[in-house]
C-alpha positions, 0 to 999 in steps of 0.5 A, spaced: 487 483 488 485 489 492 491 495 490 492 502 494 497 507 490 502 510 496 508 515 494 515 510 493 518 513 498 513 510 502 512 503 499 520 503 500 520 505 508 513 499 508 518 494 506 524 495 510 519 496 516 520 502 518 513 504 516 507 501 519 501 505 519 498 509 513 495 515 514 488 516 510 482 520 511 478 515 509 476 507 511 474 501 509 471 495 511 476 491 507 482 487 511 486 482 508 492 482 502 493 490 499 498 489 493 502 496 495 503 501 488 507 506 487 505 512 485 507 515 478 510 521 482 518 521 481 522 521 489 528 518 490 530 511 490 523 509 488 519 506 482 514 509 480 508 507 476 509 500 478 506 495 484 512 492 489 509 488 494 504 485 498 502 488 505 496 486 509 491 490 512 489 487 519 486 494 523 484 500 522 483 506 528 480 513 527 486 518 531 482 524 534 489 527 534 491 527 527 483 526 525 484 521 519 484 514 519 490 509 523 491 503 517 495 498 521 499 494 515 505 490 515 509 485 510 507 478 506 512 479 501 516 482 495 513 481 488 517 483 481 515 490 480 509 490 476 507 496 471 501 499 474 496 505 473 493 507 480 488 510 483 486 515 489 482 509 492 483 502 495 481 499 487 481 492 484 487 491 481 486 485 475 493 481 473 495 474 474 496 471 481 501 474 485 503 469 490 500 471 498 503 467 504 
């Protein structure tokens, strides 16, 4: 499954919906299912090092703005945190199937 590291703090605010957009200065091809991870960074009210939900990733637009990418994302569903070593890239991540819906 496709992985993305994002502060805690920003998975938390994913979850309860009041993150829609992640910034990156970087795009994909990819669209789809992203297992969100949480970065080993320590903030409040977050679980660092560990995956915590599945978002899907259905468009991406450049903003001229604030020129970096607009990855438009929202919630399929929650998961049992999983111990995660992320990266700083959209990356595979190997663990047995996490249920989608």
């Amino acid at each position: 499954m496709k992985a993305l590291s994002v502060r805690g703090d920003y998975i938390m605010q994913m979850i309860n919906g009041t993150k829609k957009i992640e910034y990156r200065t970087w795009e994909t091809n990819y669209r789809g299912p992203i297992l969100m991870c949480s970065t080993a960074k320590r903030v409040p009210n977050s679980a660092p090092g560990y995956a915590l939900c599945v978002m899907d990733l259905y468009r991406i637009d450049w903003n001229d703005v604030d020129q970096c990418y607009y990855w438009y994302i929202k919630l399929k569903n929650l998961i049992d945190p999983i111990k995660v070593k992320g990266q700083l890239k959209l990356f595979n991540e190997k663990r047995p199937k996490i249920p989608v819906f």
